[in-house]
ROFIGU-868962 format. One record per residue: residue in one letter; residue number from 1; x, y, z of N, C-alpha, C in turn. Coordinates in Angstrom, 3 decimals, decimal comma. Layout:
BEGIN
<site type="A" seq="NUM" n_u="X" n_v="Y" n_w="Z" ca_u="X" ca_v="Y" ca_w="Z" c_u="X" c_v="Y" c_w="Z"/>
...
This chain:
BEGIN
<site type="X" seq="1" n_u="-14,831" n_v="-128,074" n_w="218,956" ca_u="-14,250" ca_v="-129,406" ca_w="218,854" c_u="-15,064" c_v="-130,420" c_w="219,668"/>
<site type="X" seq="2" n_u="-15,845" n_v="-129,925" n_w="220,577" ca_u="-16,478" ca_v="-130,837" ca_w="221,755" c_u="-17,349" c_v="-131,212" c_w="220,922"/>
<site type="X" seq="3" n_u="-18,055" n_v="-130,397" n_w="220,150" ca_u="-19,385" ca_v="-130,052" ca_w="219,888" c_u="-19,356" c_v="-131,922" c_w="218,703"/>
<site type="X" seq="4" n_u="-18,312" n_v="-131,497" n_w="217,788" ca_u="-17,557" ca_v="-132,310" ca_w="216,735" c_u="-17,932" c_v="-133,840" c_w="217,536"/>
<site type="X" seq="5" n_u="-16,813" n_v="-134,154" n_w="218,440" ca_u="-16,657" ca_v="-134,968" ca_w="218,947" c_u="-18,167" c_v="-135,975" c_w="219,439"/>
<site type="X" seq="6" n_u="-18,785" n_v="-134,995" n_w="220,220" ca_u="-20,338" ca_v="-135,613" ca_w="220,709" c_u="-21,173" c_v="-136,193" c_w="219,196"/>
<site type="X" seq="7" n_u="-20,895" n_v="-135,442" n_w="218,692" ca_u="-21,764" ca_v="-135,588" ca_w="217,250" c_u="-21,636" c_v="-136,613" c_w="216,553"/>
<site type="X" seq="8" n_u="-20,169" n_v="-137,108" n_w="216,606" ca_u="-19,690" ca_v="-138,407" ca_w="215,826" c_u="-19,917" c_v="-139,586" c_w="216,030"/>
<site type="X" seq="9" n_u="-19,896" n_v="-139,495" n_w="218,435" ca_u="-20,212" ca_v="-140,751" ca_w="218,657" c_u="-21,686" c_v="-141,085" c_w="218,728"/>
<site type="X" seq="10" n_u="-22,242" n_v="-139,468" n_w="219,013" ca_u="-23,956" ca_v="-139,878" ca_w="218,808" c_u="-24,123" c_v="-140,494" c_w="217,436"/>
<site type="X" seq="11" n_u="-23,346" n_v="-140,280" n_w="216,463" ca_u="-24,188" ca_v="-140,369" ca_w="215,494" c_u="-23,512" c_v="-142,302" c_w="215,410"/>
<site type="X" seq="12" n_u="-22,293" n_v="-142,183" n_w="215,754" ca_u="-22,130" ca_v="-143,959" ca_w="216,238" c_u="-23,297" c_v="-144,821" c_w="217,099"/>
<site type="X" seq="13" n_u="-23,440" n_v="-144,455" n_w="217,836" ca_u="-24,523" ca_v="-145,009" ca_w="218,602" c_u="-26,037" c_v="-145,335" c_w="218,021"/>
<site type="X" seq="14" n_u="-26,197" n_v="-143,986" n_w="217,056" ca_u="-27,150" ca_v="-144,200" ca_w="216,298" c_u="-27,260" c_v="-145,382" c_w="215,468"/>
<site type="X" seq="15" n_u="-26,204" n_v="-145,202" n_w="215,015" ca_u="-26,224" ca_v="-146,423" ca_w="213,812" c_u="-26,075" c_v="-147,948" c_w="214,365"/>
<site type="X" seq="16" n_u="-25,319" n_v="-148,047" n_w="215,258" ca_u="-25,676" ca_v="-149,308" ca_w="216,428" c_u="-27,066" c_v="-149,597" c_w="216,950"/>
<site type="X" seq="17" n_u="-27,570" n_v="-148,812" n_w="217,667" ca_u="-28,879" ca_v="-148,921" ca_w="217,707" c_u="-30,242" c_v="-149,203" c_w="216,442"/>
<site type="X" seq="18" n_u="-29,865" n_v="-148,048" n_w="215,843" ca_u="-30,840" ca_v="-148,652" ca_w="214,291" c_u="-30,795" c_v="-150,051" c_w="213,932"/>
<site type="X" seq="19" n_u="-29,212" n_v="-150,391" n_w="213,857" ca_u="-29,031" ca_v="-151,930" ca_w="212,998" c_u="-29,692" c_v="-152,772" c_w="213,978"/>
<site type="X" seq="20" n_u="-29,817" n_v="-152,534" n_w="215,515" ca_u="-30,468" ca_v="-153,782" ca_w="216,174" c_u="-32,087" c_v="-153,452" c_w="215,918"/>
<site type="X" seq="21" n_u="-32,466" n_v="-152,110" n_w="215,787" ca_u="-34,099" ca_v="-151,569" ca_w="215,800" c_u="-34,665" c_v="-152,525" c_w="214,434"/>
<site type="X" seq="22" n_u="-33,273" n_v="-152,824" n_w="213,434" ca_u="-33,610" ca_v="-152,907" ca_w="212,337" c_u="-33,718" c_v="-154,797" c_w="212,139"/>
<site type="X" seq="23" n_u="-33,093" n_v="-155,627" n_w="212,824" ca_u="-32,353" ca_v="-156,684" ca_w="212,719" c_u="-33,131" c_v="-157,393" c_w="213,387"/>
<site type="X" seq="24" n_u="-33,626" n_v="-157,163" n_w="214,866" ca_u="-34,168" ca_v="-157,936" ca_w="215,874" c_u="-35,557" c_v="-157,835" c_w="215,329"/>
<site type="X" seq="25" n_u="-36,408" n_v="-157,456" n_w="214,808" ca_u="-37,738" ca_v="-157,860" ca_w="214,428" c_u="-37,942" c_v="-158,799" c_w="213,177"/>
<site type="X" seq="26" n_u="-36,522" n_v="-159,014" n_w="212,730" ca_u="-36,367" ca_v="-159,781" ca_w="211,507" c_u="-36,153" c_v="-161,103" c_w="212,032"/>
<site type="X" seq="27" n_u="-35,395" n_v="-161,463" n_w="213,134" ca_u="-35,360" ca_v="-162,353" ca_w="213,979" c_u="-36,548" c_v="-162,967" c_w="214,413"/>
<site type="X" seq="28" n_u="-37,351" n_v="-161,898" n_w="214,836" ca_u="-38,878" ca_v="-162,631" ca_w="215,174" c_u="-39,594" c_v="-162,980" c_w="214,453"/>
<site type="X" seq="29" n_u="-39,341" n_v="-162,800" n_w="212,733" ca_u="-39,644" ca_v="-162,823" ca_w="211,815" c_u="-39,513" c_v="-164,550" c_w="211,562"/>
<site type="X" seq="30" n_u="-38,358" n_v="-164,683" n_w="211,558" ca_u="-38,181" ca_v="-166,609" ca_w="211,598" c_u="-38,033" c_v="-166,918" c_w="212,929"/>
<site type="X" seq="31" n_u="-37,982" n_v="-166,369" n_w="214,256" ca_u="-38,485" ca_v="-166,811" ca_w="215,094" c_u="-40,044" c_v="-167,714" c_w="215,442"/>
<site type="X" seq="32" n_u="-40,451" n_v="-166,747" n_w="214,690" ca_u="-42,479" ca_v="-167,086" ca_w="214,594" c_u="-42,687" c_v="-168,440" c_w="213,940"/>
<site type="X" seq="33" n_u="-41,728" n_v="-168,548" n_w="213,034" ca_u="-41,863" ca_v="-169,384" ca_w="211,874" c_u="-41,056" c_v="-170,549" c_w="212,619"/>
<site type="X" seq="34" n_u="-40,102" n_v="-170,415" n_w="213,264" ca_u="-39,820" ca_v="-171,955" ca_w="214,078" c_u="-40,530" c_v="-172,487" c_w="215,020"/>
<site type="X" seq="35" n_u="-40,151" n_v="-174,036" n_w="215,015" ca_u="-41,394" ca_v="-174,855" ca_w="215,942" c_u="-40,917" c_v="-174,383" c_w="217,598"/>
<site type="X" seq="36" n_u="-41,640" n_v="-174,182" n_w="218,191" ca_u="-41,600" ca_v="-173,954" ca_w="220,295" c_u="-40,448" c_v="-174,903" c_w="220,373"/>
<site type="X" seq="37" n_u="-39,682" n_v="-174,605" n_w="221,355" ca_u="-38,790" ca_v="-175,945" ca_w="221,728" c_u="-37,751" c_v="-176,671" c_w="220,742"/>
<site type="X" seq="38" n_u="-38,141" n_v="-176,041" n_w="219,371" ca_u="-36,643" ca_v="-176,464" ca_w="218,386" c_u="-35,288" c_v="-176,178" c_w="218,778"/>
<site type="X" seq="39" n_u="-33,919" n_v="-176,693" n_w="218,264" ca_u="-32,776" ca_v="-176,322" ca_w="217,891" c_u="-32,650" c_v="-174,934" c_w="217,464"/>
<site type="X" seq="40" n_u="-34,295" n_v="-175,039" n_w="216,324" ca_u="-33,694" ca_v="-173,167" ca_w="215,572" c_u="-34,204" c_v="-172,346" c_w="216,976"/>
<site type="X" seq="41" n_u="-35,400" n_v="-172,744" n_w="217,464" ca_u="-36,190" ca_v="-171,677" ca_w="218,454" c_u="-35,095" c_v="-171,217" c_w="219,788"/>
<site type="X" seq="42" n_u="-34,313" n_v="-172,129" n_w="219,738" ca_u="-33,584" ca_v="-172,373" ca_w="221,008" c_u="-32,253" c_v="-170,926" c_w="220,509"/>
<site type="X" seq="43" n_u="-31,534" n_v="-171,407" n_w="218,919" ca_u="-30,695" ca_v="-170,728" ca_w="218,597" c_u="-31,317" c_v="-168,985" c_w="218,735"/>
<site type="X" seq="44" n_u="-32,288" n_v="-168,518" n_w="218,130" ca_u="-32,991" ca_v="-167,721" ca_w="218,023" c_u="-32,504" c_v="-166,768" c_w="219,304"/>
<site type="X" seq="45" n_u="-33,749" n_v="-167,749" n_w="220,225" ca_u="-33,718" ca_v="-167,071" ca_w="221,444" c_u="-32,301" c_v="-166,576" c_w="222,106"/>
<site type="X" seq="46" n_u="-31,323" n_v="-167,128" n_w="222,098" ca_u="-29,575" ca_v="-166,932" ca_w="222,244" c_u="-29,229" c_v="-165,513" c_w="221,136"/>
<site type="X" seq="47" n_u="-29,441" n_v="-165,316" n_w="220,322" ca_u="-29,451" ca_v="-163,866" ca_w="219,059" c_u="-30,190" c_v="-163,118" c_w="219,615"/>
<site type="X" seq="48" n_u="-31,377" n_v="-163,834" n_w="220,321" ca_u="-32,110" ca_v="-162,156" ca_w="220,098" c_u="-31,628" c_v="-161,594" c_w="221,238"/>
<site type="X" seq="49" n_u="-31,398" n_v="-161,982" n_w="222,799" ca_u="-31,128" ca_v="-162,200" ca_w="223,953" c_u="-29,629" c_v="-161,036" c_w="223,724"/>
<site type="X" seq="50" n_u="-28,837" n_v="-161,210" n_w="222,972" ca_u="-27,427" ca_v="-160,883" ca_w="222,811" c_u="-27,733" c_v="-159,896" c_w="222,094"/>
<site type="X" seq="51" n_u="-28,621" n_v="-159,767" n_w="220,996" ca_u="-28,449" ca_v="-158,361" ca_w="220,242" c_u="-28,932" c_v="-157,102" c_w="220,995"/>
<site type="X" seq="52" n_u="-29,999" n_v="-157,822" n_w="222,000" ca_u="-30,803" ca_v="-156,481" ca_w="223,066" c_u="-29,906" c_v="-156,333" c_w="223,614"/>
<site type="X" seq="53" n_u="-28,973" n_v="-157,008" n_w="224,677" ca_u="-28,728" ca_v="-156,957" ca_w="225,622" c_u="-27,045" c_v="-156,113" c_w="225,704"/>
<site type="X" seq="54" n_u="-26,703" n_v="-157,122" n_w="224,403" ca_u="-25,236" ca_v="-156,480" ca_w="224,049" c_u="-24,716" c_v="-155,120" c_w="223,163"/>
<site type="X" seq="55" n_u="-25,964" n_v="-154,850" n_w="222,174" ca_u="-25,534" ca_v="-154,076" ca_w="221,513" c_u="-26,552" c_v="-152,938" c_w="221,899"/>
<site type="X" seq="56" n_u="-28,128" n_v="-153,536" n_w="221,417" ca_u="-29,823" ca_v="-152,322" ca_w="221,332" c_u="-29,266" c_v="-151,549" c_w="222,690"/>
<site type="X" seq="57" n_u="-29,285" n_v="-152,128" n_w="223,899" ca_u="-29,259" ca_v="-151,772" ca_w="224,632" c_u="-28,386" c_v="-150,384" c_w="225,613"/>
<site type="X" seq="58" n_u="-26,841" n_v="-150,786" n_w="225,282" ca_u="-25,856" ca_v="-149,955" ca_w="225,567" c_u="-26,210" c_v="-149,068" c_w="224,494"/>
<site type="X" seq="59" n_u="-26,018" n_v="-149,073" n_w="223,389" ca_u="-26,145" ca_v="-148,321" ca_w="221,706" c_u="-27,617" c_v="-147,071" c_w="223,034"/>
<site type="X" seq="60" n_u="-28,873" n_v="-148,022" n_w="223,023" ca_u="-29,623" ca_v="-146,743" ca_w="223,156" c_u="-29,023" c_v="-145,557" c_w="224,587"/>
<site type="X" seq="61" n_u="-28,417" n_v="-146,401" n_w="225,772" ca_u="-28,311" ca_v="-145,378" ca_w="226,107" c_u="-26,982" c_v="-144,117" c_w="225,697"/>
<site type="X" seq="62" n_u="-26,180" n_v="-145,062" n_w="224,824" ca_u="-25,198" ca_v="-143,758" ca_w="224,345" c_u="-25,998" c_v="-143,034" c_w="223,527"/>
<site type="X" seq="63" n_u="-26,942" n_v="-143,161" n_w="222,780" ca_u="-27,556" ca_v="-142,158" ca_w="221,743" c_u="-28,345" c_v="-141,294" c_w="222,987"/>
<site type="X" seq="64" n_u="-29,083" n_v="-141,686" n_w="223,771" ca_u="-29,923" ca_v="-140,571" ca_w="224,702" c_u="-28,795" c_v="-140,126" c_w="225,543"/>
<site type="X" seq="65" n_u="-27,515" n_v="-140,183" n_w="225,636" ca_u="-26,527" ca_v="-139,228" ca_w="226,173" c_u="-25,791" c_v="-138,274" c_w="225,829"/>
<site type="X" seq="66" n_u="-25,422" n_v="-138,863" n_w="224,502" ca_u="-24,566" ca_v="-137,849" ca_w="223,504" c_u="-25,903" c_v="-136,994" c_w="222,907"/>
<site type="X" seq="67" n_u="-27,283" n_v="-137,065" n_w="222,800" ca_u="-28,456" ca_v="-136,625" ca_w="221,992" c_u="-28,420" c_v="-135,474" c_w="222,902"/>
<site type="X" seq="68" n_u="-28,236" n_v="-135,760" n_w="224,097" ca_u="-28,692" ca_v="-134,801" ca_w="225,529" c_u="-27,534" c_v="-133,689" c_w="225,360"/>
<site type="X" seq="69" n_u="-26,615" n_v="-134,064" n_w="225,757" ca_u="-25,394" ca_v="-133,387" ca_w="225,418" c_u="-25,095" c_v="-132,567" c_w="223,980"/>
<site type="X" seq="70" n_u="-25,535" n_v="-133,335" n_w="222,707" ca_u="-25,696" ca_v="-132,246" ca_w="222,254" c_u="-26,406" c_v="-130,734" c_w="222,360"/>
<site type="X" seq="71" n_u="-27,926" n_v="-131,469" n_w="222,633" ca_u="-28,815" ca_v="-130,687" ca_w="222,622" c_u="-28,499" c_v="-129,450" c_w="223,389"/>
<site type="X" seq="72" n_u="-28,137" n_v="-129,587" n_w="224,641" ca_u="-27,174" ca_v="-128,650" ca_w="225,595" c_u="-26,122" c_v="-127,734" c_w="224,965"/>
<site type="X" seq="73" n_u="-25,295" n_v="-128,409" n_w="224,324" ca_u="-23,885" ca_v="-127,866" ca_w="223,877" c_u="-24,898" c_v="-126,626" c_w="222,835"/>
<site type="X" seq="74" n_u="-25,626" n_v="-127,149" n_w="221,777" ca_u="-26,421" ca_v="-126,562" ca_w="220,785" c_u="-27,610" c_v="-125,578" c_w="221,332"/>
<site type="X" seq="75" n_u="-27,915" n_v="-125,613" n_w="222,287" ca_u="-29,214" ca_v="-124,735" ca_w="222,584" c_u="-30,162" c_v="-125,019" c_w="221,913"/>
<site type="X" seq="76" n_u="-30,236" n_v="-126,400" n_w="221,796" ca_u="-31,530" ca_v="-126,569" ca_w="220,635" c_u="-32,859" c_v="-126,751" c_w="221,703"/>
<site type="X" seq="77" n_u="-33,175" n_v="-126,730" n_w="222,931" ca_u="-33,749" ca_v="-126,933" ca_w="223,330" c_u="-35,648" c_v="-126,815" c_w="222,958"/>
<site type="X" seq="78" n_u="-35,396" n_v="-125,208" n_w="222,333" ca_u="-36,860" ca_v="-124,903" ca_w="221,784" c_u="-36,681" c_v="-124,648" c_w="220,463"/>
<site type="X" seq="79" n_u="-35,747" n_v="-125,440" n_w="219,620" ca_u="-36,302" ca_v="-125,116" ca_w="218,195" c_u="-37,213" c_v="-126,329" c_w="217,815"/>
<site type="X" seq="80" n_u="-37,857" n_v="-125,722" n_w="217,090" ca_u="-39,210" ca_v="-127,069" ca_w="216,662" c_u="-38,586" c_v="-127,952" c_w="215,905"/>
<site type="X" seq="81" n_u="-37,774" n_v="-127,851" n_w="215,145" ca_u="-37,017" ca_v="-129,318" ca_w="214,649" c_u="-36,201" c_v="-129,993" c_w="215,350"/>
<site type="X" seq="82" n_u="-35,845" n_v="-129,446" n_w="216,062" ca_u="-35,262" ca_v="-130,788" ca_w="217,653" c_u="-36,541" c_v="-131,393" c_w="218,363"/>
<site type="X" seq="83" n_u="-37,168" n_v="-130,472" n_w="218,440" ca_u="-38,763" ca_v="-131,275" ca_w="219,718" c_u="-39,131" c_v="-132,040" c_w="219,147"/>
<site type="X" seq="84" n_u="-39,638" n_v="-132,100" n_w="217,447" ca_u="-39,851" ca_v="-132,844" ca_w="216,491" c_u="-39,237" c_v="-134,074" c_w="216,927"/>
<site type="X" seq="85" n_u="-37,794" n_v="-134,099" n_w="216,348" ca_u="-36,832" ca_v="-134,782" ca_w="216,255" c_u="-36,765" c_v="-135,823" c_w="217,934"/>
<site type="X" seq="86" n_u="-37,169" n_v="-134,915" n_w="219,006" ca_u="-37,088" ca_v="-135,441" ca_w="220,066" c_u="-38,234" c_v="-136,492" c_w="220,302"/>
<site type="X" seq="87" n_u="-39,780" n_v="-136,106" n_w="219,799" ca_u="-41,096" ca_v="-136,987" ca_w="220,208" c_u="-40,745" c_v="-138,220" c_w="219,122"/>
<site type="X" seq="88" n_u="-40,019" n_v="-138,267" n_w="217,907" ca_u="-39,636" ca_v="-139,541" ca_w="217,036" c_u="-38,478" c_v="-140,188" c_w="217,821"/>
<site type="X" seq="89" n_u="-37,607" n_v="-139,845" n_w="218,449" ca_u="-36,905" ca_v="-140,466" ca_w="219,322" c_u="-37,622" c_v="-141,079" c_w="220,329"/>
<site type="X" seq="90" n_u="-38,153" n_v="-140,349" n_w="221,338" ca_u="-39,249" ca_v="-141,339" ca_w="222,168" c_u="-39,795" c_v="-142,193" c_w="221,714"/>
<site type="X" seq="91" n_u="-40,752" n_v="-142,198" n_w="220,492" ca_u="-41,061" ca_v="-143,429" ca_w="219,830" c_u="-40,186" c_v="-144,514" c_w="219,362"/>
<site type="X" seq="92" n_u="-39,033" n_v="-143,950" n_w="219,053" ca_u="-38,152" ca_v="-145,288" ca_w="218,552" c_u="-37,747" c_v="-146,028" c_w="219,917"/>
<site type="X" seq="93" n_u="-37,891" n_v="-144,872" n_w="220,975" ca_u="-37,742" ca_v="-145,690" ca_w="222,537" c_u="-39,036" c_v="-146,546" c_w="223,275"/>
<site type="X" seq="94" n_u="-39,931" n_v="-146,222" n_w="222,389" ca_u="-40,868" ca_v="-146,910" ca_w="223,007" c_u="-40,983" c_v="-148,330" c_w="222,002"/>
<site type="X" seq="95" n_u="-40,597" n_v="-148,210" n_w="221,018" ca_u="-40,417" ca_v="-149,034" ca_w="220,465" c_u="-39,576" c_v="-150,486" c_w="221,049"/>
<site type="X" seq="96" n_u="-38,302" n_v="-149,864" n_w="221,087" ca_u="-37,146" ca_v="-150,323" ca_w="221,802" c_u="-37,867" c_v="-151,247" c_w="222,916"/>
<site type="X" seq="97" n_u="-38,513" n_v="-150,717" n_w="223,692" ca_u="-38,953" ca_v="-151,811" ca_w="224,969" c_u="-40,030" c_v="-152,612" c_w="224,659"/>
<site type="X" seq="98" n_u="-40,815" n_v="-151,929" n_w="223,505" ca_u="-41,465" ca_v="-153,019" ca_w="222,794" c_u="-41,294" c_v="-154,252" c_w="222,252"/>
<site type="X" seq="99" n_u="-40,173" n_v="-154,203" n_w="221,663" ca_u="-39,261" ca_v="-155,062" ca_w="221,308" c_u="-38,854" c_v="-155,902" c_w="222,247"/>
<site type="X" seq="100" n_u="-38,307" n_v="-155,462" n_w="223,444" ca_u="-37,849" ca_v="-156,184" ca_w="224,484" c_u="-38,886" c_v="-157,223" c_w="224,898"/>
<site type="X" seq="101" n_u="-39,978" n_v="-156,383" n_w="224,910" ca_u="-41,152" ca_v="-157,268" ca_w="226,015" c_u="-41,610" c_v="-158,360" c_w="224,933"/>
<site type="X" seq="102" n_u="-41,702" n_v="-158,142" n_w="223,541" ca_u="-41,697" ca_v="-159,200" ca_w="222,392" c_u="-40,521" c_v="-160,788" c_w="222,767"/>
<site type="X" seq="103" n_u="-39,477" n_v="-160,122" n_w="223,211" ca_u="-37,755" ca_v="-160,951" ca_w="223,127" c_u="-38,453" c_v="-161,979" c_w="223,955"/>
<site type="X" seq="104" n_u="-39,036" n_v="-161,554" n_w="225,323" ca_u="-39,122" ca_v="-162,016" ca_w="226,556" c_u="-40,340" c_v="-163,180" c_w="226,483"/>
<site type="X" seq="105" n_u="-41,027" n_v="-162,872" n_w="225,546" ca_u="-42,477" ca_v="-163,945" ca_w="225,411" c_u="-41,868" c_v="-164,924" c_w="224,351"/>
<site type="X" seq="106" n_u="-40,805" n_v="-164,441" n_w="223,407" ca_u="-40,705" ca_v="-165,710" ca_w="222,654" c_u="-39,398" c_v="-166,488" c_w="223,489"/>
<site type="X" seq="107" n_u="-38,942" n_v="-165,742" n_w="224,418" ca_u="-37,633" ca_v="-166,719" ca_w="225,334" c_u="-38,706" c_v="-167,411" c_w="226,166"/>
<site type="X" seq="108" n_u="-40,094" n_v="-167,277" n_w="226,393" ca_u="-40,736" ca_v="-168,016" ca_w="227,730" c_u="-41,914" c_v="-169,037" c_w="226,684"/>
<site type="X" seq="109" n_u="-41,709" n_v="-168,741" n_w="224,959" ca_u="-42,473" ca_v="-169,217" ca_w="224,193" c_u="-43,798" c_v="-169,208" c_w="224,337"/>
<site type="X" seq="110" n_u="-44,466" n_v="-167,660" n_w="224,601" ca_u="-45,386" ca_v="-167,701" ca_w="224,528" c_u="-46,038" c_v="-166,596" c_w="223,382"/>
<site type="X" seq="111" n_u="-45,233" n_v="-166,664" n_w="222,263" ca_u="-45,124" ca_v="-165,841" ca_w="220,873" c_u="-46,453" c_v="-166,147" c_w="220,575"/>
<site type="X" seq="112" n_u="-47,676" n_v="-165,498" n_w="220,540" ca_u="-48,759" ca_v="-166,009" ca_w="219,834" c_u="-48,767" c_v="-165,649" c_w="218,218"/>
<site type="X" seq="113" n_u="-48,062" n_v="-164,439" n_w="218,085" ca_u="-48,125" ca_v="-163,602" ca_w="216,431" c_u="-47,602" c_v="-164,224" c_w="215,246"/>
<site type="X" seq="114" n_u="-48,046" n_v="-164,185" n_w="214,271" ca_u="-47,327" ca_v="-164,599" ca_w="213,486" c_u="-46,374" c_v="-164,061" c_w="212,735"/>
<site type="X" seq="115" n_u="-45,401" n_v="-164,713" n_w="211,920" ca_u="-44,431" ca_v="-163,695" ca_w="211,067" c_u="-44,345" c_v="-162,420" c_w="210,306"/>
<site type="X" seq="116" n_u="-45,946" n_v="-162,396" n_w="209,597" ca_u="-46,220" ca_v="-161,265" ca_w="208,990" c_u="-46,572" c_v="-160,572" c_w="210,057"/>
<site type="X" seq="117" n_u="-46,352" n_v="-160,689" n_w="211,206" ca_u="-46,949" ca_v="-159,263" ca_w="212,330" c_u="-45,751" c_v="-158,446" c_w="212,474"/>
<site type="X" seq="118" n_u="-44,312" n_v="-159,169" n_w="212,400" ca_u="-42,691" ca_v="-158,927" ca_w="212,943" c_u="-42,647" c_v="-157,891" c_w="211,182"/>
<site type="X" seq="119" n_u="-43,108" n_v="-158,755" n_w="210,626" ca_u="-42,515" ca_v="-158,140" ca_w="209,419" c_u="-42,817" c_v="-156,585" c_w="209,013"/>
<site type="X" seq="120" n_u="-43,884" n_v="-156,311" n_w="209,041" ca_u="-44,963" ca_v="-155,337" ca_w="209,423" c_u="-44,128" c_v="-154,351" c_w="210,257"/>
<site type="X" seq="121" n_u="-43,931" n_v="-154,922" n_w="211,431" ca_u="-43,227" ca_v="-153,982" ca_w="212,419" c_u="-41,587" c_v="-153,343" c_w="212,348"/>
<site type="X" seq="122" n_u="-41,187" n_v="-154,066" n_w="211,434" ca_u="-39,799" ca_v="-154,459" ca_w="210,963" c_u="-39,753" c_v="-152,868" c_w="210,099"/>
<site type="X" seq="123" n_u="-40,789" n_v="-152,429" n_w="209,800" ca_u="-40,460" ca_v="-150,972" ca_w="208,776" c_u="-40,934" c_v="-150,093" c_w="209,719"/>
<site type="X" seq="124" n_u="-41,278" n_v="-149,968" n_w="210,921" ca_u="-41,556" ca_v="-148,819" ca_w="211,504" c_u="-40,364" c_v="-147,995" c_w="211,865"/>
<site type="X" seq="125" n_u="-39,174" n_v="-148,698" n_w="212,671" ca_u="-38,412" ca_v="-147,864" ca_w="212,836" c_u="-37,378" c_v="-146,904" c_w="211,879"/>
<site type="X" seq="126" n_u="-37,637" n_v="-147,930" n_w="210,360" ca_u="-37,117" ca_v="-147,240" ca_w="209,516" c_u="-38,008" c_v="-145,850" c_w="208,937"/>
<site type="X" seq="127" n_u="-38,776" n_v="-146,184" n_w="209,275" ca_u="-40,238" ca_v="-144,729" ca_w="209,026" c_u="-39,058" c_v="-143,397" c_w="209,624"/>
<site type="X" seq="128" n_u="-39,491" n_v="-143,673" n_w="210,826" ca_u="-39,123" ca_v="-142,711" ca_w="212,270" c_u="-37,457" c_v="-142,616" c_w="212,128"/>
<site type="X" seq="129" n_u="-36,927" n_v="-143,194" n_w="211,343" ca_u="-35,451" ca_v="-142,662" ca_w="211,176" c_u="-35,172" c_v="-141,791" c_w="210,002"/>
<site type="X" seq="130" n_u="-36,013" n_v="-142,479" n_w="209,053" ca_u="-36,188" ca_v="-141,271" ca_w="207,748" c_u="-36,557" c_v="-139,817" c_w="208,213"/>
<site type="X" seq="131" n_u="-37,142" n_v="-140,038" n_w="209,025" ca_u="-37,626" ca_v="-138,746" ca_w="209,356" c_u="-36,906" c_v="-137,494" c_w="210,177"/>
<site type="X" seq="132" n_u="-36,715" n_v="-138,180" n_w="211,367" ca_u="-35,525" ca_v="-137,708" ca_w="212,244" c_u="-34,306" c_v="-137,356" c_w="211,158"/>
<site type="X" seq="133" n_u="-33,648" n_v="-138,230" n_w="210,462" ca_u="-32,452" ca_v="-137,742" ca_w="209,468" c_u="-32,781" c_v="-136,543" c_w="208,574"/>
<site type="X" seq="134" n_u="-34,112" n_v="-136,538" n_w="208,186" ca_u="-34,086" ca_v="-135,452" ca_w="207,188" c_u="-34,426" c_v="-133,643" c_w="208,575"/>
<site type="X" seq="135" n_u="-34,692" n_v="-134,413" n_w="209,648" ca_u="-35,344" ca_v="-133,263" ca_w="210,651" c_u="-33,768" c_v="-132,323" c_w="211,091"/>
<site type="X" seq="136" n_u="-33,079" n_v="-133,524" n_w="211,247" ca_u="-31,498" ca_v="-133,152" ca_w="212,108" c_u="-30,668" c_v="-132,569" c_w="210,705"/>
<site type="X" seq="137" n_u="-30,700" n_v="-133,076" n_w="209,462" ca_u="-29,914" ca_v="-132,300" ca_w="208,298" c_u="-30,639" c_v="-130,754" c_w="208,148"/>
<site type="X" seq="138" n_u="-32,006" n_v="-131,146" n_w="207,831" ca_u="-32,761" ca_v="-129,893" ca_w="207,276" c_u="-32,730" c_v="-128,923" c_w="208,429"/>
<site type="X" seq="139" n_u="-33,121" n_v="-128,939" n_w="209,419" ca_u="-34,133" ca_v="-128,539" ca_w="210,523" c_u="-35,114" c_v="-127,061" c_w="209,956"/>
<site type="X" seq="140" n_u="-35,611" n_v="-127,799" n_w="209,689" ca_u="-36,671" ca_v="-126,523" ca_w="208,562" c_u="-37,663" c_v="-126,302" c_w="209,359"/>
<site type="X" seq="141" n_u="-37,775" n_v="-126,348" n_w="210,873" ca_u="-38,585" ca_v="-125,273" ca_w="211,449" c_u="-37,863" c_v="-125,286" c_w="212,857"/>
């Protein structure tokens, strides 16, 4: 029943986290595209500020708690489709602060990139979730 329980809210957390992994580079997306110092740039910066802070943020550390806790409860420690599963998680975490340190240059407006760079980046984490999902259903090694 524990096992149940961890699983449901990890997999809550997951999906909190994704939607901001997924949402906030779309933001920078018409972020890029508004003028420095606008109404929109200003609104922007207030969204992106709140989606890290309020949701990406808490969301990632419940997924690396309940992830941990599973992993424990499961003994998955050395099967190769968790380690797998584990080095695509790090990346979506390195991602994650990537993102952040992105938030922080367009709140101080010093965004040099342009839109098609956000956009671009905007499908990576969906890469690394396809993957992980089919690693954690299948675990085929």
């Amino acid at each position: 029943m524990l096992y149940e329980v961890l699983k449901a809210l990890h997999i809550i957390a997951v999906i909190a986290w994704m939607a901001g992994l997924l949402y906030l580079p779309r933001l920078f997306v018409y972020h890029a595209e508004a003028e420095k110092g606008s109404r929109q740039s200003e609104t922007f910066k207030v969204m992106e500020r709140r989606l890290l802070r309020g949701i990406m943020n808490p969301a990632f550390v419940l997924v690396w708690g309940f992830g941990l806790l599973l992993a424990w409860q499961g003994d998955w420690w050395h099967a190769g489709w968790w380690q797998a599963k584990f080095a695509l998680v790090v990346g979506l975490t390195v991602i994650h602060h990537v993102y952040a340190r992105w938030r922080k240059d367009f709140e101080a407006d010093r965004n040099t990139r342009p839109a098609r760079f956000y956009r671009l980046w905007n499908e990576v984490p969906t890469l690394l979730m396809i993957a992980i999902v089919f690693l954690a259903v299948l675990k085929p090694f």
